[in-house]
Backbone of each chain as ProteinMPNN parsed JSONL, in Angstrom:
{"seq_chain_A": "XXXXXXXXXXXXXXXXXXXXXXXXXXXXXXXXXXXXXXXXXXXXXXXXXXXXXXXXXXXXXXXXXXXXXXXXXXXXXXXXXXXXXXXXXXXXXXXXXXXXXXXXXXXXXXXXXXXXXXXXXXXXXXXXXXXXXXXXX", "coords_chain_A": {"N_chain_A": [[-51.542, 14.379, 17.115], [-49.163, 13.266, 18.57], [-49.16, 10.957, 17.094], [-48.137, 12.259, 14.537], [-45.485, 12.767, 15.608], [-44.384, 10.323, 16.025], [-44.733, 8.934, 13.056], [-42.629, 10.656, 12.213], [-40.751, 9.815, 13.191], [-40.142, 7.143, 12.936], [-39.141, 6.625, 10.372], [-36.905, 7.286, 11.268], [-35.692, 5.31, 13.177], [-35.886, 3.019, 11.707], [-33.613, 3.168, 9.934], [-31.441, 3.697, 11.037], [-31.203, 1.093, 12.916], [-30.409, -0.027, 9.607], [-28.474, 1.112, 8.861], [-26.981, 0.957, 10.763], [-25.737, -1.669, 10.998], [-25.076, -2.509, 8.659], [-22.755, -0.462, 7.775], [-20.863, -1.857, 9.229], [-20.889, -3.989, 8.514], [-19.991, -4.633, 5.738], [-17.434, -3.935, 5.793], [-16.426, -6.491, 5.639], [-15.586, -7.731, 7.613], [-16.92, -10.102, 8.578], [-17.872, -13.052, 9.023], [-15.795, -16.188, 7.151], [-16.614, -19.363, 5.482], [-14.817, -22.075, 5.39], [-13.264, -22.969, 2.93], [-14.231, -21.191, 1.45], [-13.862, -18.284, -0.531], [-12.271, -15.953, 0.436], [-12.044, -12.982, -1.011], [-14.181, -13.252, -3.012], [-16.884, -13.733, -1.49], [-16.622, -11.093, -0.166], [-17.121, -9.794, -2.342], [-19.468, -10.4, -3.376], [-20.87, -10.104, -1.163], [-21.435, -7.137, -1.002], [-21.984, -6.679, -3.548], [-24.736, -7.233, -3.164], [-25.966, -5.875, -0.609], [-25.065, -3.33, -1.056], [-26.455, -3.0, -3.574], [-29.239, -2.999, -2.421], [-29.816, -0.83, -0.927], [-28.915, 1.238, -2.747], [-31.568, 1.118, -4.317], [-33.161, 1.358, -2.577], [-33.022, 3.831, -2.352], [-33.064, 5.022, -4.854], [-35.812, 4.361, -5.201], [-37.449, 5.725, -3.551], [-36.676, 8.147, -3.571], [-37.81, 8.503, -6.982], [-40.613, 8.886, -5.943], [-40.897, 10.227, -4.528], [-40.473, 12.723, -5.541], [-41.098, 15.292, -6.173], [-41.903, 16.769, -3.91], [-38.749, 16.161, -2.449], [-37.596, 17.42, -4.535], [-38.014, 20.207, -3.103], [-37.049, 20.098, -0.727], [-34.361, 19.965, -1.13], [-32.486, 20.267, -3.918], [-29.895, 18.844, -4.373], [-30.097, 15.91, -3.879], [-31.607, 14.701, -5.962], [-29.695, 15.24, -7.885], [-27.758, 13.421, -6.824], [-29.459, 10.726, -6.627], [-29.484, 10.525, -9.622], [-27.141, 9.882, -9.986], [-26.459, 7.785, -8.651], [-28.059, 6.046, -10.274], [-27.089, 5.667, -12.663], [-24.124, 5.637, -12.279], [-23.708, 4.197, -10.148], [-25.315, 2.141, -11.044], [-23.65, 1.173, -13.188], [-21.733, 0.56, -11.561], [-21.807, -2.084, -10.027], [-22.818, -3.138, -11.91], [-20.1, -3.564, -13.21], [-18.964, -4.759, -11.206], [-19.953, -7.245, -10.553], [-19.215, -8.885, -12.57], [-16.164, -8.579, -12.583], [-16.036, -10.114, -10.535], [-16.831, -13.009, -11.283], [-15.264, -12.662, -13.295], [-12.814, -13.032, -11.708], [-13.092, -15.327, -10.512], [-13.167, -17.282, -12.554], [-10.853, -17.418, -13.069], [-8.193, -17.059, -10.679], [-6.529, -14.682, -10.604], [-4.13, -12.743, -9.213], [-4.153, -10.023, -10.575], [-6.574, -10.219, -11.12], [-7.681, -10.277, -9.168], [-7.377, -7.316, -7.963], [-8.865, -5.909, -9.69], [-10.955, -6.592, -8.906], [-11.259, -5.743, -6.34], [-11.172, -3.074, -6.812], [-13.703, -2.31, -8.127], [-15.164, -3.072, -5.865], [-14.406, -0.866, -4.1], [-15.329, 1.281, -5.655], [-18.567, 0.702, -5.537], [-19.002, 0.673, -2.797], [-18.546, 3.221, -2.474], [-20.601, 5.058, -4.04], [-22.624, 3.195, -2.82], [-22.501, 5.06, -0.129], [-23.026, 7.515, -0.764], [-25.374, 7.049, -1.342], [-26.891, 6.372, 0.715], [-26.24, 8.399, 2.491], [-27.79, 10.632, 1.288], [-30.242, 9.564, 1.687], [-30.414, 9.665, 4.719], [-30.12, 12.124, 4.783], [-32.712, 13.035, 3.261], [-34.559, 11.604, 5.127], [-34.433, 13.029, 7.431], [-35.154, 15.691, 7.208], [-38.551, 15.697, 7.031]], "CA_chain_A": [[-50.276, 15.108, 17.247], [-48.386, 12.363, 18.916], [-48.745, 10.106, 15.896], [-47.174, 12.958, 13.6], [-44.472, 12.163, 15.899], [-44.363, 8.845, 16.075], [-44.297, 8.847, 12.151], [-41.427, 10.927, 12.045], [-39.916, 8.84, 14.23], [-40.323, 5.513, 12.196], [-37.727, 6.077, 9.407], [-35.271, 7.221, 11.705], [-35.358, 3.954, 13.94], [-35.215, 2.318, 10.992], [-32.408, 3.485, 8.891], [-30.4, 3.479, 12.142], [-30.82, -0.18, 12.164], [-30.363, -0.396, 8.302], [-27.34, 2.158, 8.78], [-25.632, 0.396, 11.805], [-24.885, -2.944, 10.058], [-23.775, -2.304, 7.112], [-21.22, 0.082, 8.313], [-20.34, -2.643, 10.362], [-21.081, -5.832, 7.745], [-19.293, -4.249, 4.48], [-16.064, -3.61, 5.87], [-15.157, -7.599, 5.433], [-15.548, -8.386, 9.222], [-18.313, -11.103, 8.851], [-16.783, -14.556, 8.981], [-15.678, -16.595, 5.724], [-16.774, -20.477, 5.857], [-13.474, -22.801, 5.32], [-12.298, -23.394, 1.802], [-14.655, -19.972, 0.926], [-12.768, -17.138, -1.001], [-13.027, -14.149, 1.0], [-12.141, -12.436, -1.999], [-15.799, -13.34, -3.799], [-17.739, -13.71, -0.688], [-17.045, -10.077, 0.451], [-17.512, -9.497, -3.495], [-20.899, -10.302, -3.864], [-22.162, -9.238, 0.027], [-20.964, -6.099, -1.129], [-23.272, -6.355, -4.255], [-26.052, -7.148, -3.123], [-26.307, -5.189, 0.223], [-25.203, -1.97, -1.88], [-28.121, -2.704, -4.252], [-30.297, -2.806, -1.699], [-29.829, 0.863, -0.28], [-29.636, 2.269, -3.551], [-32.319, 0.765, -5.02], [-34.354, 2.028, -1.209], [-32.624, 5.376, -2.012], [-33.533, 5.965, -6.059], [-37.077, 4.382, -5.323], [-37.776, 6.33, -2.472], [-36.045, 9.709, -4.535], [-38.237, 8.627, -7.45], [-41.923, 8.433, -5.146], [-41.067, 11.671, -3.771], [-39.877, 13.371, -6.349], [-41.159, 17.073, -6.19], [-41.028, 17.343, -2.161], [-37.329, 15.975, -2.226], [-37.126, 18.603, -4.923], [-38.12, 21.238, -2.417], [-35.758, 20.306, 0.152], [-32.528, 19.827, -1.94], [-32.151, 19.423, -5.763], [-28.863, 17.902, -4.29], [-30.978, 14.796, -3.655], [-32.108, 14.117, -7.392], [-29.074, 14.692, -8.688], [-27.634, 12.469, -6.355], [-30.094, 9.643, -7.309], [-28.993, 10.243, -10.871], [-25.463, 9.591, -9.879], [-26.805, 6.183, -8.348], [-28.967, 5.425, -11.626], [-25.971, 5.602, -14.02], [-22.75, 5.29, -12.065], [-23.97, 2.813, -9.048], [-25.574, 0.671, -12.058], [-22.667, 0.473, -13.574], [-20.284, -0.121, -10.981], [-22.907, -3.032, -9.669], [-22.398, -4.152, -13.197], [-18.802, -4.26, -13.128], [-17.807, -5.593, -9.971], [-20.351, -8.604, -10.464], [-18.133, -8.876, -14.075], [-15.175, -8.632, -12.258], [-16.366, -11.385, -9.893], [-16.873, -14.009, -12.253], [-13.577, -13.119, -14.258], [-12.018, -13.968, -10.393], [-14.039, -16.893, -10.055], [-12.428, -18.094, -13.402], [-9.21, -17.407, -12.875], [-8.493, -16.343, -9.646], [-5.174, -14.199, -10.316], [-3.47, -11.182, -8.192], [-4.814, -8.785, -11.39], [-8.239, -10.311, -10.903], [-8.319, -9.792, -7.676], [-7.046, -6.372, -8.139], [-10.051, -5.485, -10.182], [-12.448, -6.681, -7.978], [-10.892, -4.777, -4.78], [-11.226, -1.311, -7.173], [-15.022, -2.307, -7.949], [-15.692, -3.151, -4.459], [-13.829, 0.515, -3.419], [-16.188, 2.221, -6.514], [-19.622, 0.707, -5.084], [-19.034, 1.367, -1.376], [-18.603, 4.848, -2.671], [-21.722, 5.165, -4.35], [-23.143, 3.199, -1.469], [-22.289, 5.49, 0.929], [-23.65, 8.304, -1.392], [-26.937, 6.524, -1.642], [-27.017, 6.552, 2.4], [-26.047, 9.824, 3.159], [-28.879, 11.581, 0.856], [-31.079, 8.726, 2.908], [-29.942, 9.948, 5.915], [-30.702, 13.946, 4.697], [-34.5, 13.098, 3.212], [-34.971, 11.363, 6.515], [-33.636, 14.013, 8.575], [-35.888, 16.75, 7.051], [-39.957, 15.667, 7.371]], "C_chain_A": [[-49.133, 14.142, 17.531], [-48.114, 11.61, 17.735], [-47.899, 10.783, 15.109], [-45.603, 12.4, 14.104], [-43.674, 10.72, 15.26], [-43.733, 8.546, 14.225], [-43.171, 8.998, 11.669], [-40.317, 10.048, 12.307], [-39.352, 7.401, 13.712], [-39.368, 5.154, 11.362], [-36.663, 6.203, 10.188], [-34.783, 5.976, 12.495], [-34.822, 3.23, 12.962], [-34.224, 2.404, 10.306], [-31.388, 3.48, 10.398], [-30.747, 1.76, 12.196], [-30.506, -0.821, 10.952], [-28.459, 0.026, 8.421], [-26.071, 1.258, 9.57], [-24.806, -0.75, 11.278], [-24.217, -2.845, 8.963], [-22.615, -1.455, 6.83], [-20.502, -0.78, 9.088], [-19.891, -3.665, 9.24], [-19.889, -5.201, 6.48], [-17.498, -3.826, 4.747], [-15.677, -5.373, 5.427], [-15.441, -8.384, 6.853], [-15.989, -9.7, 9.271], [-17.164, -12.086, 8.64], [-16.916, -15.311, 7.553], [-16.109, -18.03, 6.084], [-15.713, -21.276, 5.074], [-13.981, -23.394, 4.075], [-13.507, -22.051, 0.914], [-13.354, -19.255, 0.517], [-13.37, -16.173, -0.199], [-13.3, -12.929, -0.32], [-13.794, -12.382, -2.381], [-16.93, -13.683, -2.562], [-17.464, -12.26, -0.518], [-17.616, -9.424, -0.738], [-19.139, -8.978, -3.727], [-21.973, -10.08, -2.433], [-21.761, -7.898, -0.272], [-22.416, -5.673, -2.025], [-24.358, -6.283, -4.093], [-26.84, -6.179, -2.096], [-26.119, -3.551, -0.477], [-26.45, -2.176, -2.289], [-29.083, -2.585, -3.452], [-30.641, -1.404, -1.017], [-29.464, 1.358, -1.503], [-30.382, 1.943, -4.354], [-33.318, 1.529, -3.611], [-33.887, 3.394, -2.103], [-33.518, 5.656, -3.699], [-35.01, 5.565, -6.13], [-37.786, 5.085, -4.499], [-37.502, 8.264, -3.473], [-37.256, 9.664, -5.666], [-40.031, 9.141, -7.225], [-42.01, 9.319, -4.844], [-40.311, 12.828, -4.225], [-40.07, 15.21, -6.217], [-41.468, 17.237, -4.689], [-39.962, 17.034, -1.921], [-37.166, 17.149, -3.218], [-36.656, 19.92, -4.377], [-37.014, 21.264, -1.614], [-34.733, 20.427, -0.319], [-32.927, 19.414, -3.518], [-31.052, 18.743, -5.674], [-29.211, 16.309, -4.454], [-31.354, 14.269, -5.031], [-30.709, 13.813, -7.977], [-27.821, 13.576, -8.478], [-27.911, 10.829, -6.456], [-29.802, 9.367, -8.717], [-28.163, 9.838, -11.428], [-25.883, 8.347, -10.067], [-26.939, 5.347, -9.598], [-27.773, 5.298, -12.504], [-24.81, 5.024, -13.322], [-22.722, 3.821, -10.876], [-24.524, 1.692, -9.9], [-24.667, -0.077, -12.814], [-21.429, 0.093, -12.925], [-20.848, -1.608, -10.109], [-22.249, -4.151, -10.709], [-21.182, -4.714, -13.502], [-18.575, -5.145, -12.124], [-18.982, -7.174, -10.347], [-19.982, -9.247, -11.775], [-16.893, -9.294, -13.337], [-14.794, -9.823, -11.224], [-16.236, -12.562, -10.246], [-16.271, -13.947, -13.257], [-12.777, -13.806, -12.877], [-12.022, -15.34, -10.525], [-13.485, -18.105, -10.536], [-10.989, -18.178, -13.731], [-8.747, -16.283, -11.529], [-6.878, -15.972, -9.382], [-5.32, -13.245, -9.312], [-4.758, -9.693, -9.005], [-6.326, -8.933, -11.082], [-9.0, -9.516, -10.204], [-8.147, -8.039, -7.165], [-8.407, -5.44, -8.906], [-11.446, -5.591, -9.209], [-12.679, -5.977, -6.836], [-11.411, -3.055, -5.492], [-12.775, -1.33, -7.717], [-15.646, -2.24, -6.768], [-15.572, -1.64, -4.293], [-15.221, 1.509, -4.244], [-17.912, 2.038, -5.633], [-19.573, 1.291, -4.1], [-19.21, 2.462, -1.156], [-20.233, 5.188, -2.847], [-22.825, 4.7, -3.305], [-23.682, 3.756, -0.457], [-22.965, 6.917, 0.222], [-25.221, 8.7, -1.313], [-27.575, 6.7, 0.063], [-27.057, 7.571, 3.038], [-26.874, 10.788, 2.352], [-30.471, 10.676, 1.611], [-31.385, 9.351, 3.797], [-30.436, 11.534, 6.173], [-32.163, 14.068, 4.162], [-34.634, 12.274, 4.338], [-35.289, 12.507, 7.551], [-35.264, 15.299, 8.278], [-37.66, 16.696, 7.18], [-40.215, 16.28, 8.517]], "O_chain_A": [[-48.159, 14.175, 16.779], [-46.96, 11.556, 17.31], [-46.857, 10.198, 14.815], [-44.773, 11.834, 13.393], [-42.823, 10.373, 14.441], [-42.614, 8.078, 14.016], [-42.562, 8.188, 10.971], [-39.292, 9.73, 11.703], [-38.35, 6.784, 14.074], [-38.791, 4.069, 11.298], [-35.635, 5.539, 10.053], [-33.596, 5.648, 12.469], [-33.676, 2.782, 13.006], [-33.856, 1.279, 9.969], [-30.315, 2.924, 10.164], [-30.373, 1.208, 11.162], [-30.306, -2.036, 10.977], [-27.504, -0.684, 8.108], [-24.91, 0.984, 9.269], [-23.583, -0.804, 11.148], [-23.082, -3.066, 8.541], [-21.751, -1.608, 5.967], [-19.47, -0.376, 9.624], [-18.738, -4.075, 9.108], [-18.748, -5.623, 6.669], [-16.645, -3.51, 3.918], [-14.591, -5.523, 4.868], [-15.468, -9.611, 6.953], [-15.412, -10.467, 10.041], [-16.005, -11.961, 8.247], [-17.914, -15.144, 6.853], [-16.002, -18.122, 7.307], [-15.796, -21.053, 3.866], [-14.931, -24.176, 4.055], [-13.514, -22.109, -0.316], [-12.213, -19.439, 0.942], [-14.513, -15.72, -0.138], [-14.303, -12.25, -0.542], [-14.507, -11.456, -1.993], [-18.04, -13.924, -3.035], [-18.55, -11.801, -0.874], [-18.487, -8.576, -0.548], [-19.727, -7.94, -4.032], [-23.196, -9.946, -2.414], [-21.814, -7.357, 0.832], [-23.375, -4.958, -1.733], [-25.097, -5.479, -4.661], [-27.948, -5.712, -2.357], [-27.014, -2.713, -0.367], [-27.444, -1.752, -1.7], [-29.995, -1.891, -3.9], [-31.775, -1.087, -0.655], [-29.844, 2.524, -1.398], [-30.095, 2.4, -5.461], [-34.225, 2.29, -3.95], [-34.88, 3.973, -2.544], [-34.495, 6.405, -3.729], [-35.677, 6.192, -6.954], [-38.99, 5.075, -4.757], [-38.283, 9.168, -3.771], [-37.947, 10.679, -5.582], [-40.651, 9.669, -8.148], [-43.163, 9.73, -4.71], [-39.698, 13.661, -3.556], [-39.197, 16.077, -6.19], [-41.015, 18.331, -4.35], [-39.669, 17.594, -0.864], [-36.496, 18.05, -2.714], [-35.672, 20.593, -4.684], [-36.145, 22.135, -1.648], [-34.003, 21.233, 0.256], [-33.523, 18.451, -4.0], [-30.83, 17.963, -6.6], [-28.519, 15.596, -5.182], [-31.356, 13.038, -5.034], [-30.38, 12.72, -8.435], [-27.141, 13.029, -9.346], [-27.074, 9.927, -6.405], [-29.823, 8.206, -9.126], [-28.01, 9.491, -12.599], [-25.835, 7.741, -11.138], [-26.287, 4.361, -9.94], [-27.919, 4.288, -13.192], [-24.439, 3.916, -13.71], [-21.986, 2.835, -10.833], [-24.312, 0.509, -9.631], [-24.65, -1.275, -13.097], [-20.433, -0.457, -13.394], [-19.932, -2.16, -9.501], [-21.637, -5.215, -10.618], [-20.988, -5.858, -13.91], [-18.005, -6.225, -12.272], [-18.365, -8.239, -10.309], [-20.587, -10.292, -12.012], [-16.569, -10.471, -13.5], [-13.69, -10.346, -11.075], [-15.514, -13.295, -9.57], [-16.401, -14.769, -14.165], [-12.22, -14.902, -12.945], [-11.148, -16.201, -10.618], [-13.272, -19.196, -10.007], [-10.29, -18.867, -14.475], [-8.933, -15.068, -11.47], [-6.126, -16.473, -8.546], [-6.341, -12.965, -8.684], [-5.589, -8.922, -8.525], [-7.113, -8.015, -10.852], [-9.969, -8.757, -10.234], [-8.708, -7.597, -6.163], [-8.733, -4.327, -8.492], [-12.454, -4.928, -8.966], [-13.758, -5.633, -6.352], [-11.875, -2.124, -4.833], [-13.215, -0.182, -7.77], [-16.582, -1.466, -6.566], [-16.646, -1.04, -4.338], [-15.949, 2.27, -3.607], [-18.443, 3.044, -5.161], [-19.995, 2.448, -4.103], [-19.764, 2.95, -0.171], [-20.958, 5.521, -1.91], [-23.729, 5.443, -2.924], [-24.729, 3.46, 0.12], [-23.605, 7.477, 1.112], [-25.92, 9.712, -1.259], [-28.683, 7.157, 0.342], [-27.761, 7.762, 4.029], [-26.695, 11.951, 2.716], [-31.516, 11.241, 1.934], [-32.552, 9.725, 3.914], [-30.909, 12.052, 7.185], [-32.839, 15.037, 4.507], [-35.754, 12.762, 4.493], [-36.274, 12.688, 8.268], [-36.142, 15.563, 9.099], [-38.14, 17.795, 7.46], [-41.37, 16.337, 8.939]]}, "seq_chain_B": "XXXXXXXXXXXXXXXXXXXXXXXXXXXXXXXXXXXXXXXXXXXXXXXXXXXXXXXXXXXXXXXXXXX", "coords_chain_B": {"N_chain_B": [[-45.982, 18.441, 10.356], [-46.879, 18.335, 6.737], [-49.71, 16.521, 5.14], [-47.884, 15.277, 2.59], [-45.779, 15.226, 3.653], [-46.158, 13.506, 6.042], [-47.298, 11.303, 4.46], [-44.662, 10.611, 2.769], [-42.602, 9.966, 4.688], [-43.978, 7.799, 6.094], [-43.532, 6.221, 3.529], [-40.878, 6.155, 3.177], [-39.986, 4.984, 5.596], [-41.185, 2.34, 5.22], [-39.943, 1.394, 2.489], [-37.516, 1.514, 3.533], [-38.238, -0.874, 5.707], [-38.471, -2.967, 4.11], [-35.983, -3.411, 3.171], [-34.52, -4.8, 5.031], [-34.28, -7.598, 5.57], [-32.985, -8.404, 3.043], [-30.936, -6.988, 3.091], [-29.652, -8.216, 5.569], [-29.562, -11.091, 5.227], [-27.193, -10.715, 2.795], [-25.232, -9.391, 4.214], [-24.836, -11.798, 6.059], [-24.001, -14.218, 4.509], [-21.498, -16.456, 3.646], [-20.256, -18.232, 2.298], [-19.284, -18.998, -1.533], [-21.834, -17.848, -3.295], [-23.562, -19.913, -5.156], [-23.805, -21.253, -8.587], [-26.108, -20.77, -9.735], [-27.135, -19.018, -8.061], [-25.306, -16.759, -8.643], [-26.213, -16.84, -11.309], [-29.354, -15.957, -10.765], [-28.979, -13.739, -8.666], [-27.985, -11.641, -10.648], [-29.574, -11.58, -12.716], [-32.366, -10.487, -10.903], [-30.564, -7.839, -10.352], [-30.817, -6.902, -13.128], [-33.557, -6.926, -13.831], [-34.541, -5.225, -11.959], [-32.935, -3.206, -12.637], [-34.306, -2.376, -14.788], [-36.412, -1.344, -14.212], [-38.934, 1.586, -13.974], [-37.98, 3.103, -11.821], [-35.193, 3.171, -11.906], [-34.372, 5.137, -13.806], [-32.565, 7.478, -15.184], [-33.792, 11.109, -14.118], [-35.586, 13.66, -15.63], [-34.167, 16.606, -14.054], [-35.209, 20.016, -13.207], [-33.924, 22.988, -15.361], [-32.113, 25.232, -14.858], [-33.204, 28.643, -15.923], [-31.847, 29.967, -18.68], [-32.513, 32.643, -19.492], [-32.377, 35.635, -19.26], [-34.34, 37.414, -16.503]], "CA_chain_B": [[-46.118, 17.817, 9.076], [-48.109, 18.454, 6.359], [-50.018, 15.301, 4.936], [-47.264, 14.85, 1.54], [-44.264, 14.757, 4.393], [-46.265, 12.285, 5.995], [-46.752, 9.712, 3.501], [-43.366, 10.321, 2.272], [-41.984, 9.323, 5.719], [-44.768, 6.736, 6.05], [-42.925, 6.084, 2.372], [-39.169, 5.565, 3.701], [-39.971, 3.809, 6.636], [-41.67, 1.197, 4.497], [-38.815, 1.142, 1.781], [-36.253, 0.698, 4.916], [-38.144, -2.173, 6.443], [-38.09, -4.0, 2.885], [-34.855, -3.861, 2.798], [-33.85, -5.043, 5.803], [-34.02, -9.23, 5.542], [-32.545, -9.32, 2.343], [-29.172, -7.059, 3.675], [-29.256, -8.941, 7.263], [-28.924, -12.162, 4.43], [-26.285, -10.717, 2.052], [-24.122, -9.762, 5.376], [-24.76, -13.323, 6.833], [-23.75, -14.823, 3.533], [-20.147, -16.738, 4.74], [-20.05, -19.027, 1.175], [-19.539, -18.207, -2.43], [-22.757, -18.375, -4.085], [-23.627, -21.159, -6.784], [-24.081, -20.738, -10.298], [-27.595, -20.932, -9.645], [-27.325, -18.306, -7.22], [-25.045, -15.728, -8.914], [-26.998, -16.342, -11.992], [-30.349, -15.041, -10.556], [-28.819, -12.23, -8.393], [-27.667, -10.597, -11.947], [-31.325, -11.395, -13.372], [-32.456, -9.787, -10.381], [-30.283, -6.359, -10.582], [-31.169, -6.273, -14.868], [-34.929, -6.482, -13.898], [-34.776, -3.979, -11.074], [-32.088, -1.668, -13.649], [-35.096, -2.131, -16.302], [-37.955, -0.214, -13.47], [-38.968, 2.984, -13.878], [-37.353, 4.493, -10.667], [-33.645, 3.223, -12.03], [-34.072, 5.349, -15.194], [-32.604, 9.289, -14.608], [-34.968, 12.015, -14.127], [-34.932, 15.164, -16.248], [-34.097, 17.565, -13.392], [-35.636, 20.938, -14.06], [-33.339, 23.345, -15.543], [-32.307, 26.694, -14.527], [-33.486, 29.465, -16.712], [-31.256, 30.46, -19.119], [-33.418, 33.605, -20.135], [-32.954, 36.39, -17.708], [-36.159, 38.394, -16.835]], "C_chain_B": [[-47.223, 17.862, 8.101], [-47.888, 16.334, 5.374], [-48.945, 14.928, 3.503], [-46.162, 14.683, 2.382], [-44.81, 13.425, 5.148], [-46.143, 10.986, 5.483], [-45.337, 9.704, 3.089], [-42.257, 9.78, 3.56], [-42.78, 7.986, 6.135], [-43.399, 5.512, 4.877], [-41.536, 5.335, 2.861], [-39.096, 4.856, 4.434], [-40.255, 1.954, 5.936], [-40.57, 0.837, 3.583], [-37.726, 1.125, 2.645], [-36.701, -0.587, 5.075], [-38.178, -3.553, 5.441], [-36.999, -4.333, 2.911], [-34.063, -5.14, 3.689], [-33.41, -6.659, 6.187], [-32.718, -9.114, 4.184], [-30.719, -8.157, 2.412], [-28.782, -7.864, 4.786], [-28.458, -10.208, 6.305], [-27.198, -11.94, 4.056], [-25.151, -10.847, 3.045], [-23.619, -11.267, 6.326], [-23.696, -14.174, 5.728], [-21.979, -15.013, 3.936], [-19.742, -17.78, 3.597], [-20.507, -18.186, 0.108], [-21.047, -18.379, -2.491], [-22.559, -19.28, -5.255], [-23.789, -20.655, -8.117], [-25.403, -20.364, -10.499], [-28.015, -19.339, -9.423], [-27.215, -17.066, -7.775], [-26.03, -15.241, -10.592], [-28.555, -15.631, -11.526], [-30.376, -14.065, -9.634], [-28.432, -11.714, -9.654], [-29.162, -10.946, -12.836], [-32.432, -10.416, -12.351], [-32.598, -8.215, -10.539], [-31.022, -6.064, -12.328], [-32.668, -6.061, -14.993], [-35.412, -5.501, -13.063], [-33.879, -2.87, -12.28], [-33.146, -1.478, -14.459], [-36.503, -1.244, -15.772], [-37.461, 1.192, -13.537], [-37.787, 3.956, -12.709], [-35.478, 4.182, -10.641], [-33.316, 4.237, -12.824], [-33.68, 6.847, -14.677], [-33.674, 10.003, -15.313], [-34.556, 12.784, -14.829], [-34.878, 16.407, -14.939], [-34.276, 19.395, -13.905], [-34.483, 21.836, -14.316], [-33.271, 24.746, -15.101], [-32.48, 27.681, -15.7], [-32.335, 29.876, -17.062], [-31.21, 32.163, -19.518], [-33.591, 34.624, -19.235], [-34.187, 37.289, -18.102], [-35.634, 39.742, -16.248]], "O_chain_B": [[-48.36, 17.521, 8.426], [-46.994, 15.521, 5.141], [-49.357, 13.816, 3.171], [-45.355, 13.886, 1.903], [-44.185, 12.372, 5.025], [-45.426, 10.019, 5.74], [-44.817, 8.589, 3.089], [-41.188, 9.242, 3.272], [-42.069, 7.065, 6.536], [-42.727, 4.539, 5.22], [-41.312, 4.124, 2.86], [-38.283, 3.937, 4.323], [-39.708, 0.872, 6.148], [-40.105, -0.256, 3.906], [-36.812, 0.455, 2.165], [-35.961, -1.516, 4.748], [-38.001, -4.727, 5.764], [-36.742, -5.519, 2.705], [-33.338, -6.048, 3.283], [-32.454, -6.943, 6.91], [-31.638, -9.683, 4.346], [-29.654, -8.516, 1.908], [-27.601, -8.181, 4.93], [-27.252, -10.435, 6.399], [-26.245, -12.522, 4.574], [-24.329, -11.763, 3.061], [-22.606, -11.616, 6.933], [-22.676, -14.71, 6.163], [-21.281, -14.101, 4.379], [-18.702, -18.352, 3.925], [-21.341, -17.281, 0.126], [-21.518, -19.134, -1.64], [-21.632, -19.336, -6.063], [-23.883, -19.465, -8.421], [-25.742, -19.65, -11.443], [-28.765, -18.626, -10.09], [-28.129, -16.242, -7.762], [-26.393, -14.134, -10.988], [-28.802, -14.597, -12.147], [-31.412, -13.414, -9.496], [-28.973, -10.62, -9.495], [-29.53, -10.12, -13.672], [-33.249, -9.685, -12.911], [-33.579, -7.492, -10.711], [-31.67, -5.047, -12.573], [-33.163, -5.334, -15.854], [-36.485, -4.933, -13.265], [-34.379, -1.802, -12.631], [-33.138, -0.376, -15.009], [-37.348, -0.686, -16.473], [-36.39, 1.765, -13.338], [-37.126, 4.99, -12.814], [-34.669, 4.648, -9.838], [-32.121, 4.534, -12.83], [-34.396, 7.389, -13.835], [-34.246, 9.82, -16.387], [-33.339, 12.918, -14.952], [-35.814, 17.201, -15.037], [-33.59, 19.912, -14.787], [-33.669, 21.628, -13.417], [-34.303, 25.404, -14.977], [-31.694, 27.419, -16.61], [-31.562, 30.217, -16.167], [-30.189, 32.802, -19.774], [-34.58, 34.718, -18.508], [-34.741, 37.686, -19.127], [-36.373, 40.726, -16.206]]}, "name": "protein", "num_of_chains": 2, "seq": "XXXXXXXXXXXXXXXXXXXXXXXXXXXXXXXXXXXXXXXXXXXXXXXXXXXXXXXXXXXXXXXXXXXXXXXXXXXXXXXXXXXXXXXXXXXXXXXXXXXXXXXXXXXXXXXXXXXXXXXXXXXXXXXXXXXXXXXXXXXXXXXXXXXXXXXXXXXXXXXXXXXXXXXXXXXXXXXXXXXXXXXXXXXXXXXXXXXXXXXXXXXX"}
């Protein structure tokens, strides 16, 4: 009985440590190292820490596909968002990165700030259906 | 809990604690990356975009057909 607990218990510790930082880390805060671009450093911790929670979120959605059904069909089609629109805004902004990189105008950088803004979204998408198949076991 | 909410929380916990080195990294990360670098994070994402669990699901449809 206790263990049932305990199980329950396991994702939520963890996604609260997964959860806390990166609401914390993705704003920009983290420190830049001298003659770094902040610009393309927050660029690509952006990319990769996104991918990493929705790649947890649509492999986790995919694994548990017809009991996430049960609880919410919000949840799939959520993941479907991820699969198409988080792949391709992944795809852009690490495009939009390495147009910076090579010419590191205002417009560049202008592109890369409205990729960054698009992932975070999706991001935060990918987290908060996390956060609701967690919640429910 | 029945035993399919188990594993599936078994499930998440385990796909959390994967994750969790290689965001602690990305957030640490305080220099661009190299050429090296950014080339095999985008080989990376194109071989994770090319697995099964990137591809959309057919979500079942609601009956068109009333009864």
């Amino acid at each position: 009985m206790k263990c049932k607990y305990l199980i329950a218990l396991l994702p939520m510790l963890l996604f609260s440590s997964l959860a806390i930082p990166i609401s914390i880390g993705l704003t920009g805060c983290a420190s830049v190292e001298e003659g770094a671009d902040s610009v393309v450093v927050n660029a690509e911790r952006v990319a990769q820490a996104s991918f990493e929670i929705m790649d947890a979120f649509v492999l986790y959605e995919h694994n548990n596909r017809e009991m996430l059904r049960r609880i919410s069909p919000e949840i799939e089609k959520a993941a479907n968002s991820v699969r198409t629109d988080g792949r391709k805004a992944i795809e852009q902004l690490r495009s939009a990165t390495a147009a910076y990189k090579n010419n590191r105008s205002a417009e560049n950088k202008a592109t890369v700030d409205t990729w960054i803004k698009t992932v975070e979204h999706l991001k935060s998408i990918a987290l908060q259906h996390l956060t609701a198949a967690q919640r429910k076991p | 809990m029945t035993g399919v909410e188990i594993i599936a929380a078994v499930d998440l916990a385990l796909a959390l604690l994967g994750r969790l080195n290689n965001i602690r990294t990305a957030l640490k990360q305080s220099g661009e990356l190299t050429p090296e670098q950014d080339a095999a994070l985008d080989a990376r994402f194109q071989i994770a975009f090319g697995e099964a669990h990137w591809q959309p699901s057919n979500p079942p449809q609601a009956s068109i057909v009333s009864s």
